[in-house]
C-alpha positions as CSV (number, residue, x, y, z in Angstrom):
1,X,1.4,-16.8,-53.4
2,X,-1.3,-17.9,-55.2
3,X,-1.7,-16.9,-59.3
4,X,-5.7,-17.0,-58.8
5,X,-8.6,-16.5,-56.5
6,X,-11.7,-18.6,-56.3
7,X,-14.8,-16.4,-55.9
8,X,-18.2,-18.3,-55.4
9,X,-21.6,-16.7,-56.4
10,X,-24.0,-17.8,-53.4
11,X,-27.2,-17.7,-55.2
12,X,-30.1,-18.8,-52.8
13,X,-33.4,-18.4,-52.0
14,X,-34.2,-16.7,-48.6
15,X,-37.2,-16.0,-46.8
16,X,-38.2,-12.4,-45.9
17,X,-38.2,-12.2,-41.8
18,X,-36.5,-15.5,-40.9
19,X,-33.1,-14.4,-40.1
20,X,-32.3,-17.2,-38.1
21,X,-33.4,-19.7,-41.0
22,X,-31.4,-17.1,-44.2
23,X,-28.4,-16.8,-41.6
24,X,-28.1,-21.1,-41.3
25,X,-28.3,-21.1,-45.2
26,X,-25.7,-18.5,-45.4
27,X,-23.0,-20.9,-42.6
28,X,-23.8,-23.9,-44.3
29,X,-23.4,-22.5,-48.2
30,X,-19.9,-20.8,-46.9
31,X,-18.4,-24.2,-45.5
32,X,-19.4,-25.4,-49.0
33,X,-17.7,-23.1,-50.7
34,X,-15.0,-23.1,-48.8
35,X,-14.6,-27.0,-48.6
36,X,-15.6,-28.5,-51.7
37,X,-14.7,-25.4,-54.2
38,X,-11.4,-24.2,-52.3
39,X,-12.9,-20.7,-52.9
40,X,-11.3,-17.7,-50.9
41,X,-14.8,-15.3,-50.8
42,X,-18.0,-16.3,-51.5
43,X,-20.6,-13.8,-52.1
44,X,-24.3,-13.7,-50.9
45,X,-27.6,-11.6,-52.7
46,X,-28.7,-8.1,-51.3
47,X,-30.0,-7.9,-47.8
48,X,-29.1,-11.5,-47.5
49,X,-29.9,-11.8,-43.5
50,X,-33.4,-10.4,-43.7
51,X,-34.5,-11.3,-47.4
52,X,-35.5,-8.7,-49.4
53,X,-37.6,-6.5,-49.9
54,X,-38.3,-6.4,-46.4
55,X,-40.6,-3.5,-46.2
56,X,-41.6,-2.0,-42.6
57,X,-39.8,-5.0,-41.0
58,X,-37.0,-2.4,-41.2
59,X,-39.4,0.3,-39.0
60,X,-39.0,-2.7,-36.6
61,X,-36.3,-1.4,-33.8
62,X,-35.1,-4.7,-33.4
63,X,-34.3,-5.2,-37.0
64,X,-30.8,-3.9,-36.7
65,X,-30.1,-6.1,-33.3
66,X,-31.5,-9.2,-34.8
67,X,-29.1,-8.9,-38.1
68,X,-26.1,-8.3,-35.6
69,X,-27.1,-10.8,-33.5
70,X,-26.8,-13.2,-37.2
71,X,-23.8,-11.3,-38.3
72,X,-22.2,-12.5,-35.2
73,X,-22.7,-16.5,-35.5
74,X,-21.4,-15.9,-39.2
75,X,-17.8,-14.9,-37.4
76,X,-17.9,-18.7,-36.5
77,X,-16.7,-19.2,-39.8
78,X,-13.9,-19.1,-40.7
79,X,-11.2,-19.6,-43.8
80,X,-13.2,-18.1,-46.4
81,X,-14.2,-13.9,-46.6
82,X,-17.7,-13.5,-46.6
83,X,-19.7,-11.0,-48.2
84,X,-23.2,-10.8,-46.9
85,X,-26.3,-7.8,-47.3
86,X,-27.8,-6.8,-44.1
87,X,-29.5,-3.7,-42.8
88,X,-27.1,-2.0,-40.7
89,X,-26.9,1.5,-39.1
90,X,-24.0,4.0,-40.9
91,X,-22.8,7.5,-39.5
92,X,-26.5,8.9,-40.2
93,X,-29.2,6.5,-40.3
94,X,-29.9,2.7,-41.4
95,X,-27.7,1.6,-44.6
96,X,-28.4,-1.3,-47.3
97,X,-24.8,-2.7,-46.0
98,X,-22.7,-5.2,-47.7
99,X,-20.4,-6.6,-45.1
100,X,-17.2,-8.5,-45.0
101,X,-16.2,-11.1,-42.1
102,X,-12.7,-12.8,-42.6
103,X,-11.8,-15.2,-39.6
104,X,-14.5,-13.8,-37.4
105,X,-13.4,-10.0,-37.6
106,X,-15.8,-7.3,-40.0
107,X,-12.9,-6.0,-42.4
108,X,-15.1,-3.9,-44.7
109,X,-18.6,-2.5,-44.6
110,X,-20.2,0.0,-47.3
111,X,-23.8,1.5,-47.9
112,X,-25.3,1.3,-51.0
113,X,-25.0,4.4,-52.3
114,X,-28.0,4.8,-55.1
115,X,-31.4,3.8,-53.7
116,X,-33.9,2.8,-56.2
117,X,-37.7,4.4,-55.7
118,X,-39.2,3.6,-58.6
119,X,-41.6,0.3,-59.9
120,X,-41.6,-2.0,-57.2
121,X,-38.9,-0.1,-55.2
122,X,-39.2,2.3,-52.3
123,X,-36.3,2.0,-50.7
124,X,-35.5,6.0,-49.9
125,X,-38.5,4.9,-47.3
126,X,-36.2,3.3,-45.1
127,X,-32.1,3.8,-45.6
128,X,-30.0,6.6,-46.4
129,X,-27.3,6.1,-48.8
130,X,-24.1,5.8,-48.5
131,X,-21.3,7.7,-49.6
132,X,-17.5,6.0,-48.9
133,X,-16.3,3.2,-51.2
134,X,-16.1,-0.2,-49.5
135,X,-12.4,-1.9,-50.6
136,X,-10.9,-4.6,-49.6
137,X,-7.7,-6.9,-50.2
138,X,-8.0,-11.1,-50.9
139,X,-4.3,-12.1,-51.6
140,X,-3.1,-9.1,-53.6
141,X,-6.5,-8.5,-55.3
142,X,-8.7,-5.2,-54.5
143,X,-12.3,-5.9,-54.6
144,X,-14.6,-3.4,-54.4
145,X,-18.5,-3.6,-53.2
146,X,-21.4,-2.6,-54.8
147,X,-24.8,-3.1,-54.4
148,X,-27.9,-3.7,-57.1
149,X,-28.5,-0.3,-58.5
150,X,-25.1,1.5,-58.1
151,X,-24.1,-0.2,-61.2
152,X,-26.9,1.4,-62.9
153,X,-25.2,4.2,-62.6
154,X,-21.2,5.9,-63.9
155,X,-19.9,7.1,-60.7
156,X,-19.6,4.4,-58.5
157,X,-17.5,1.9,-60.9
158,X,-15.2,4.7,-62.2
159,X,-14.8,5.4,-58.1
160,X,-13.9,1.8,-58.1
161,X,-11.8,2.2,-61.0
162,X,-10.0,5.3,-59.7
163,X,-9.3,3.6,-55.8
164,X,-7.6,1.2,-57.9
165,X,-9.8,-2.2,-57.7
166,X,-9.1,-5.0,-59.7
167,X,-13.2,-6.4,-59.7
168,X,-16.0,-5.0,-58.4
169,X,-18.4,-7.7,-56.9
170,X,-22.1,-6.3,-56.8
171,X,-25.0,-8.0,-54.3
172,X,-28.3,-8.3,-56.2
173,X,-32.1,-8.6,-55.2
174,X,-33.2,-8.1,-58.9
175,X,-36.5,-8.7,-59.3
176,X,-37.6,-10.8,-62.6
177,X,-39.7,-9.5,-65.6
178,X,-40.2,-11.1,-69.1
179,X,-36.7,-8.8,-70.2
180,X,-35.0,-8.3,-67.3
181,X,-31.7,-10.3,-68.2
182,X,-31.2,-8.6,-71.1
183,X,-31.4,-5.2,-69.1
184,X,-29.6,-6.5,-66.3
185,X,-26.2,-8.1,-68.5
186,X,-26.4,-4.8,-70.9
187,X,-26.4,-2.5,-68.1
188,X,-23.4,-3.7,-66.1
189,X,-21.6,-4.5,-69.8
190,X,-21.9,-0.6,-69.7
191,X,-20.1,-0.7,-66.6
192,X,-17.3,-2.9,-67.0
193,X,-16.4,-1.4,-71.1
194,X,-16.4,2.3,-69.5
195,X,-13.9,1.2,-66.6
196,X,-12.5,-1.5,-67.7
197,X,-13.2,-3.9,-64.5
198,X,-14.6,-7.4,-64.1
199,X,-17.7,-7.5,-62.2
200,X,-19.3,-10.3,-60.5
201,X,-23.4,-9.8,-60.3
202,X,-24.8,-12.2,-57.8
203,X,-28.6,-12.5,-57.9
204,X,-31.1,-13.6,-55.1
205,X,-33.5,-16.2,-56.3
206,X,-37.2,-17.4,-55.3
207,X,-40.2,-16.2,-54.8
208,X,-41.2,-12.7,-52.3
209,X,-45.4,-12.2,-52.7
210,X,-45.7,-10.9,-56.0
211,X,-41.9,-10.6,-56.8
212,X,-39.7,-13.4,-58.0
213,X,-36.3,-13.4,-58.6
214,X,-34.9,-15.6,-61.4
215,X,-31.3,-15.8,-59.9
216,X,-29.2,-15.4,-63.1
217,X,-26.1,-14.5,-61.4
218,X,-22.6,-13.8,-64.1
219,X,-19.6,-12.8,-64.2
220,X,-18.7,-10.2,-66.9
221,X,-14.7,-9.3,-68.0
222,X,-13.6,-5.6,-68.5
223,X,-14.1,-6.1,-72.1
224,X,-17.9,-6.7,-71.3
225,X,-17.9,-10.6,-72.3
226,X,-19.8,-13.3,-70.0
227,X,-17.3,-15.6,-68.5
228,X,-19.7,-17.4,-66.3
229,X,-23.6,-17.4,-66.3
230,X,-25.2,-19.5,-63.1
231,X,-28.7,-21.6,-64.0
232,X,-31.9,-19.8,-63.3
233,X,-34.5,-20.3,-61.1
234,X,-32.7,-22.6,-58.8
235,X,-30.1,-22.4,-55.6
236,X,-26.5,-23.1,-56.3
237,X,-23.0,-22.2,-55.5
238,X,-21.0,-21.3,-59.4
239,X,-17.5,-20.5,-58.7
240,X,-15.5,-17.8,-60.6
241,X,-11.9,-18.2,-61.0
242,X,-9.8,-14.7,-61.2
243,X,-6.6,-15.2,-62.9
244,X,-3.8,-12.1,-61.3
245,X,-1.3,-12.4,-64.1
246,X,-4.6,-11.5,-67.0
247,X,-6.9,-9.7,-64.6
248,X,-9.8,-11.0,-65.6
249,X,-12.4,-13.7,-64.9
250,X,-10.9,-17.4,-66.1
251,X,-13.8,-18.9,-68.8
252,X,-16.0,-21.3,-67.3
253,X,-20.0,-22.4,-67.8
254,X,-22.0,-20.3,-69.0
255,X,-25.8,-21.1,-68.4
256,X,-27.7,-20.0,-71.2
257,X,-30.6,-17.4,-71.2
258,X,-34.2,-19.4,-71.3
259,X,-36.8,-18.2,-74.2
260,X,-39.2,-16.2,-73.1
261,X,-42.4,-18.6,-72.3
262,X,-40.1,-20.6,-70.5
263,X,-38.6,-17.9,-68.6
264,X,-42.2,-16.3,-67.6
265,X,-43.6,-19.9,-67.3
266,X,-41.2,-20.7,-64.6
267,X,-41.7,-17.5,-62.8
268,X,-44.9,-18.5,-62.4
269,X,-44.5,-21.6,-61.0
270,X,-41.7,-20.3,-58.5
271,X,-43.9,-17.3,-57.5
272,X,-46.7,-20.3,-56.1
273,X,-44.3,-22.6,-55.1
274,X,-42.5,-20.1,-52.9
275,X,-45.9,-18.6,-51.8
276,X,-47.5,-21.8,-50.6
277,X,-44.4,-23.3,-48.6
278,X,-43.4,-20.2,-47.0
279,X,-47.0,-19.5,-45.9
280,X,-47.5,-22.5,-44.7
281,X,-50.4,-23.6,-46.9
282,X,-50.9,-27.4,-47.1
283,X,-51.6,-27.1,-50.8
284,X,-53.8,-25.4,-53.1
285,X,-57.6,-25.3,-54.3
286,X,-59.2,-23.9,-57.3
287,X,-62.0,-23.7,-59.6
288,X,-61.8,-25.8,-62.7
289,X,-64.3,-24.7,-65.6
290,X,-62.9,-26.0,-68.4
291,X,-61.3,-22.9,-70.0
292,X,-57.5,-21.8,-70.8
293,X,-56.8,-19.7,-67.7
294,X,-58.1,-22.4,-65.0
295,X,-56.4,-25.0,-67.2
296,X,-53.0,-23.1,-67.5
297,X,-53.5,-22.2,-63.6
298,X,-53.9,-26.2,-62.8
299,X,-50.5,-26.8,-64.5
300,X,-48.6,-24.3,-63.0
301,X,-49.9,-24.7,-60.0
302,X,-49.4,-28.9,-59.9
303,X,-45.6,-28.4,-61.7
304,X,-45.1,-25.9,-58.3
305,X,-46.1,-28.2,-55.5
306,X,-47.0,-31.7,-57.3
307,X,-50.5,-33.2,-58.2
308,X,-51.2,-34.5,-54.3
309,X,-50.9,-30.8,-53.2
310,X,-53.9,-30.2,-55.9
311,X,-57.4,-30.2,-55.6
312,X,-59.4,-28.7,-59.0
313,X,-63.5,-28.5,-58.4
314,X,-65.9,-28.1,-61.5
315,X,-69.1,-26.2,-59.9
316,X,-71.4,-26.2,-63.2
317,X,-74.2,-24.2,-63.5
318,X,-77.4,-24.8,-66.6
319,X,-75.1,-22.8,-68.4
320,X,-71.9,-24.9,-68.3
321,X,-71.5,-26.5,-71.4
322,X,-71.0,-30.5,-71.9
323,X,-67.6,-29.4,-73.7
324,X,-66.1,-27.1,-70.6
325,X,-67.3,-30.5,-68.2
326,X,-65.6,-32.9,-70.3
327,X,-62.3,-30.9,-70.9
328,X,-62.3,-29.5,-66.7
329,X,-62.4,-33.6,-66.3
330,X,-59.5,-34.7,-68.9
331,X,-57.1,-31.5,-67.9
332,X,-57.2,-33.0,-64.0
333,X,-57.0,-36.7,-65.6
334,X,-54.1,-35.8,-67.3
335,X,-52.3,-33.5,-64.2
336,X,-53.5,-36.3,-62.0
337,X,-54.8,-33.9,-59.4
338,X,-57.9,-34.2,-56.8
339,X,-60.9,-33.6,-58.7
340,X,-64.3,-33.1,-57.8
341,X,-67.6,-31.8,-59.3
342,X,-69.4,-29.7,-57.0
343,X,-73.4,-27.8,-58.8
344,X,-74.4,-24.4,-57.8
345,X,-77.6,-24.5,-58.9
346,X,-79.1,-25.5,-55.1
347,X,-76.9,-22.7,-53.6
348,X,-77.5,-20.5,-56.2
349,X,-81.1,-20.8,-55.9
350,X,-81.0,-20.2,-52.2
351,X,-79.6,-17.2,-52.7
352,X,-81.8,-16.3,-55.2
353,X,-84.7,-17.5,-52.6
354,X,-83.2,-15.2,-49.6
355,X,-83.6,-12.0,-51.9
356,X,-86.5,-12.5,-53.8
357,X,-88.4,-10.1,-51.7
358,X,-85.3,-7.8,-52.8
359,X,-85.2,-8.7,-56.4
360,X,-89.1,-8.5,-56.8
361,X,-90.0,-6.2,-59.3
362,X,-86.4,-6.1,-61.2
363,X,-85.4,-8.0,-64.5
364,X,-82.6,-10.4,-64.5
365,X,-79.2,-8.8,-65.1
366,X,-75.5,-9.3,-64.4
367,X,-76.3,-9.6,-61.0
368,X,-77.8,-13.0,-61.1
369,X,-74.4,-13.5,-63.4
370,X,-72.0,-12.6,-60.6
371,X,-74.0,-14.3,-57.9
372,X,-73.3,-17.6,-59.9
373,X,-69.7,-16.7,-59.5
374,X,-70.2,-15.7,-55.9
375,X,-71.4,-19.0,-55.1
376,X,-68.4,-20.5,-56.4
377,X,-66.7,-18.3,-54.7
378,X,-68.3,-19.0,-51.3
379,X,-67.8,-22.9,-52.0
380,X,-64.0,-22.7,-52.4
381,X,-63.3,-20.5,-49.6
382,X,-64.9,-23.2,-46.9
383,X,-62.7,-25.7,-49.0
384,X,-59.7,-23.4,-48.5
385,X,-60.9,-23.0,-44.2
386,X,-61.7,-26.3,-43.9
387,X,-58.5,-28.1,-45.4
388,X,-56.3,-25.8,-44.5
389,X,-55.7,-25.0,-48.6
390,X,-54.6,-21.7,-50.3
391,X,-57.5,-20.6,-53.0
392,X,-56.2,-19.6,-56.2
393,X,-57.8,-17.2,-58.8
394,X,-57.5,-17.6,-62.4
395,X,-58.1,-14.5,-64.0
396,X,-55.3,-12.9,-66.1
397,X,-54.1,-9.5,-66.6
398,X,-56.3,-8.7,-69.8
399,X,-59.7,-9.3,-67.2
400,X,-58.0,-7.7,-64.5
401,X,-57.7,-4.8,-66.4
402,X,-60.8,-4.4,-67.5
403,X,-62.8,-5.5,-64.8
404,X,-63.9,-8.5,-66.3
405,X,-64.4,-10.3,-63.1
406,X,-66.7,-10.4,-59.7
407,X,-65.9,-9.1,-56.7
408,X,-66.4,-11.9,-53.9
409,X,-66.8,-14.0,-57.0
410,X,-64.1,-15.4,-59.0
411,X,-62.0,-12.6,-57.4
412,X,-62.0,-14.5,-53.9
413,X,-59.0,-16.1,-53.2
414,X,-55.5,-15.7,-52.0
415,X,-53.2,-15.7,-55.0
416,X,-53.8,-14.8,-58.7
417,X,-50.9,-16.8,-60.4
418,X,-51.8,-15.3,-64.0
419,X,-52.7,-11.6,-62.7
420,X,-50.1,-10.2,-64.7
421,X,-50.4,-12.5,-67.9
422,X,-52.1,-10.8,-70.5
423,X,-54.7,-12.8,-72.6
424,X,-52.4,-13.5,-75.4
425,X,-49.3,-14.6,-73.6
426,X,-52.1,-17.1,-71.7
427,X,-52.6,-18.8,-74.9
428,X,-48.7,-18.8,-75.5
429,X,-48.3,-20.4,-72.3
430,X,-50.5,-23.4,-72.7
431,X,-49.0,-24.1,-75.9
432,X,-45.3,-23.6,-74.5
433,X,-46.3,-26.1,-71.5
434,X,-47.9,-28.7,-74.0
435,X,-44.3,-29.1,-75.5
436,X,-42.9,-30.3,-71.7
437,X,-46.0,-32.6,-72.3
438,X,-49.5,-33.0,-73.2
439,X,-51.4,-31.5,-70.1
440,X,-54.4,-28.5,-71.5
441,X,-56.8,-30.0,-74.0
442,X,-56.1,-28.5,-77.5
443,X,-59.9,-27.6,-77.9
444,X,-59.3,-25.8,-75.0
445,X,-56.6,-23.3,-76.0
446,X,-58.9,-23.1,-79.7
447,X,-62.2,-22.5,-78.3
448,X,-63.3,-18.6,-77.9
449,X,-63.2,-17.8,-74.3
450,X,-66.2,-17.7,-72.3
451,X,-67.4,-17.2,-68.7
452,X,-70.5,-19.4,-69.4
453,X,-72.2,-17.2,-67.2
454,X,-75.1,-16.9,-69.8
455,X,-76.5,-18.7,-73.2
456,X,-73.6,-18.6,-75.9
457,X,-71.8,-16.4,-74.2
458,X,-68.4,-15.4,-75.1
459,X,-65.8,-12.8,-74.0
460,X,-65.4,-10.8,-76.9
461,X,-69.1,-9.9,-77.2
462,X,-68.4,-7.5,-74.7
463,X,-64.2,-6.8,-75.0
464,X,-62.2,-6.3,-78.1
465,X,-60.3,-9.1,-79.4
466,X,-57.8,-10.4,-77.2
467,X,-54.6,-8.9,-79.9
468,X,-56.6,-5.4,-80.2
469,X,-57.1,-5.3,-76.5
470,X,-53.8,-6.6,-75.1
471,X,-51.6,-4.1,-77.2
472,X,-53.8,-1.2,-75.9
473,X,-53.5,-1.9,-72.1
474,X,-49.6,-2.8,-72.7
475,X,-49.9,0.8,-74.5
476,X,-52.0,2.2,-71.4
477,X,-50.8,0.6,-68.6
478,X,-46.9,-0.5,-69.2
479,X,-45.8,2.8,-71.6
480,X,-48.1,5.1,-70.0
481,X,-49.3,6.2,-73.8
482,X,-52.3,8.7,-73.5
483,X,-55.7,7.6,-75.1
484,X,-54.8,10.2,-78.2
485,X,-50.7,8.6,-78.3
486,X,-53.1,5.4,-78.5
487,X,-55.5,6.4,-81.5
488,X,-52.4,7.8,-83.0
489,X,-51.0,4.4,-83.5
490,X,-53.8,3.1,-85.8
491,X,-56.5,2.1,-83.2
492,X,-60.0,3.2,-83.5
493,X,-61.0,5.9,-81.0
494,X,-64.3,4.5,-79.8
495,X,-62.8,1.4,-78.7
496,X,-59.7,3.1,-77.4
497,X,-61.3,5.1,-74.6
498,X,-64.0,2.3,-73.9
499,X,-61.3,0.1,-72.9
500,X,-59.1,2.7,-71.1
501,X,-62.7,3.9,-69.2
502,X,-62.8,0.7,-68.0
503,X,-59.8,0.4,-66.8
504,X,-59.9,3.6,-64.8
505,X,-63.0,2.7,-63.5
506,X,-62.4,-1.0,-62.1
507,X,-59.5,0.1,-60.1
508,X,-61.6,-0.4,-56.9
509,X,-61.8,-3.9,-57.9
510,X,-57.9,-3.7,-58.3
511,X,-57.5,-2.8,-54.8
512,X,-59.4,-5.8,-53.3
513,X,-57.6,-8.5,-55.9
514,X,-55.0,-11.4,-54.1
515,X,-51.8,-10.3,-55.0
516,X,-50.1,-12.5,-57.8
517,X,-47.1,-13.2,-60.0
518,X,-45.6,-10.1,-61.3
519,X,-44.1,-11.0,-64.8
520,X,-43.9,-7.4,-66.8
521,X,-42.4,-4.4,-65.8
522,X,-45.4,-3.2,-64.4
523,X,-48.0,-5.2,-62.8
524,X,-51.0,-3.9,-60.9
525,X,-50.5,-3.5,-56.8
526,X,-46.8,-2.5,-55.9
527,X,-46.5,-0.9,-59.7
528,X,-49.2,1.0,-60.3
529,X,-50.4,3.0,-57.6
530,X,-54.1,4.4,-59.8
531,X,-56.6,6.6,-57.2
532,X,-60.0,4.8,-57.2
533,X,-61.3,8.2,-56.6
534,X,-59.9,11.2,-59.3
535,X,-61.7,13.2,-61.6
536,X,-58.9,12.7,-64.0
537,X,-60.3,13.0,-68.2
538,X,-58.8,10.8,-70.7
539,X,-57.4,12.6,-74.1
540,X,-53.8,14.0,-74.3
């Protein structure tokens, strides 16, 4: 008999919905396995047949028949266990299952037993847990199932523990933020020092809507230390060798953590990458001004699908500054993307023609400002109709929050890559991607930000500065401080509850936003769920 067993950590990026396509990945990733790394069991992400998070695909009745159907051509495989994550119904409802097939036979199934309801997660919406431990035997070793957030909790290991197993493999659809790693490698360390088990945590990875997972997968020993780390953001099979005689997890690479910018930079560009291709979109459009956030935007955005896939318009106005025009130009020069300069003034002026009999009477006012944007807006949607090309918005989470945007305007689009990047971490961006190579103007990331949507304008003639402002949403918004907790921390109280006013009051614009990258532990849309209409006061 054997004196080890060859585990392989399937990390791969499925697509929510097309069980045919995630089942072919999953036949085709276990022959691998099975040939070219000799592995006994390999081990897929969470849900691994209908991608996660599937949402009220699972209301669907023929959700359950489909991922039969799929479990089904998986028995055609065989010489290798395989543990897969599918929806699947238990004794009283639908389970979050991990299954196991071994020459065409199911030889273990179990429910996830601790459904997370919380952030991003509403999974108490659809499954019931489960309550029996799933164990099973791969040449003399017991290995017991777990899924995601089980292991953020005691019981279910030390039930492990107490059945007997010698690992417990967990299936993961772990959804990135800027710390989530840390969290995520601390947490099951917990698990494996209070029971003294080696766990294997294999992570899904791509892009869901707003959600991206960052893959990540390890393997931890009983005495909490990595013995194999998998790369991040990108499919792969990482074997894990599990010696009988120590019990533990044999030392093999270990794929370091990424720094943070470049952790959240390539979230981004897997979060548009995934969007774009598994939508369908022939590539991408957006307006070009000449300012950090359409600058930033333009590189993630060509490093995602590649300059041909790009097309970057400049739509200048009287107010658009010589600088913006020449730096809109140089950033596209330098990505190498479609560009094109494209005036409003004749469309806005029709506009402004059309409602003069409406205006008539009224000074000019932020509306004449938005209908600039507006036109814009109006421009790259018949670009995105016409050429079959996904619009994308530029504003970041600071604006977002604030309101600092228009409706219809530079609002209109399908996907906001940076609507969960705060000012700052804008500015931290551009500089992290200039070190890959020089692609956003310096001037650009020194100049103060404007919208140019009137004479010598600039942003923080109407906001705080971008450090003041940034800590006090994060404050507001992520830690759920109070305006008072707020003031408390040194911040003067006038600004404090003008900013936190307007974010209250902008949540209608919120509502109507494109969905977009989701990089912090909470980002506006499935994390914070604000009423437009409340009569709630700020203060305590």
């Amino acid at each position: 008999m054997s004196s080890s067993l060859t585990l392989v950590m399937a990390q791969l990026n499925l697509t929510v919905g097309d069980i045919d396509g995630n089942t072919s990945k999953v036949i085709d990733a276990a022959r691998q396995a099975r040939d070219q790394h000799q592995a006994d069991v390999v081990v897929f992400p969470e849900l691994t047949l209908c991608g996660y998070p599937p949402e009220d695909l699972l209301l669907r009745p023929s959700m359950v028949l489909r991922t039969e159907t799929a479990l089904n051509r998986l028995k055609g495989v065989e010489g290798i266990d395989i543990v897969v994550g599918l929806p699947a119904m238990g004794g009283h409802g639908l389970e979050n299952q991990a299954v196991v097939l071994r020459d065409g036979k199911v030889i273990c199934r179990y429910g996830k037993q601790h459904l997370p309801n919380y952030q991003v997660f509403d999974e108490k919406r659809y499954f019931i847990p489960g309550n029996a431990l799933g164990i099973f035997d791969c040449k003399g070793v017991k290995i017991s199932l777990s899924i995601c957030e089980d292991l953020w909790y005691e019981e279910p290991a030390r039930a492990a523990k107490d059945a007997g197993a010698d690992m417990i493999v967990s299936l993961n659809a772990s959804p990135f933020h800027r710390h989530k790693q840390s969290v995520r490698q601390n947490t099951i360390r917990q698990r494996c020092l209070e029971t003294g088990l080696p766990v294997i945590y294999v992570n899904l990875v791509g892009a869901q809507d707003e959600l991206v997972f960052d893959g990540g997968s390890f393997a931890l020993n009983g005495n909490g230390d990595v013995a194999v780390a998998s790369h991040y953001f990108s499919e792969e099979l990482f074997p894990v060798v599990f010696s009988k005689a120590t019990g533990a997890f044999q030392q093999g690479e270990i794929t370091p953590c990424p720094q943070l910018h470049e952790r959240v930079y390539n979230a981004l560009v897997t979060g548009v990458r995934d969007y774009v291709n598994k939508n369908g979109f022939k590539g991408v459009v957006l307006g070009l001004s000449g300012g950090i956030d359409s600058g930033l935007t333009l590189a993630i955005a060509t490093d995602a699908l590649g300059p041909e896939r790009v097309q970057a318009v400049m739509m200048p106005y009287r107010y658009t500054s010589s600088m913006s025009l020449a730096d809109a130009e140089e950033e596209a020069a330098l990505l190498g993307v479609d560009y094109k300069v494209l005036p409003i003034e004749s469309v806005f002026n029709a506009f402004l023609e059309t409602l003069a009999g409406e205006f008539k009477g009224s000074d000019r006012d932020t509306t004449e400002e938005n209908l600039q944007s507006r036109s814009r807006g109006v421009l790259l949607m018949a670009m995105s109709n016409k050429k079959g090309y996904l619009v994308l918005t530029t504003g970041n989470k600071s604006e977002m929050s604030v309101g600092y945007a228009t409706l219809y305007g530079d609002m209109a689009g399908g996907y906001n890559v940076l609507k969960d990047v705060p000012k700052t971490l804008v500015f931290a961006l551009s500089c992290y991607r200039n070190t890959l190579g020089y692609v956003i103007p310096q001037r650009v990331i020194d100049r103060p930000p404007s919208a140019e949507l009137a004479p010598d304008q600039v942003d923080e003639d109407s906001l705080p500065p971008y450090d003041e402002l940034d800590t006090i949403l994060e404050l507001y918004i992520e830690q759920d401080y109070s305006a008072e907790a707020i003031v408390a921390k040194g911040f003067d109280r006038e600004i404090v509850y003008r900013v936190l006013r307007l974010v209250d009051s902008n949540e209608f614009k919120r509502r109507q936003a494109p969905i977009g990258v989701r990089i912090t532990p909470r980002g506006f849309g499935r994390d914070r769920r604000y009423p437009v209409t409340n009569g709630w006061k700020l203060g305590l």
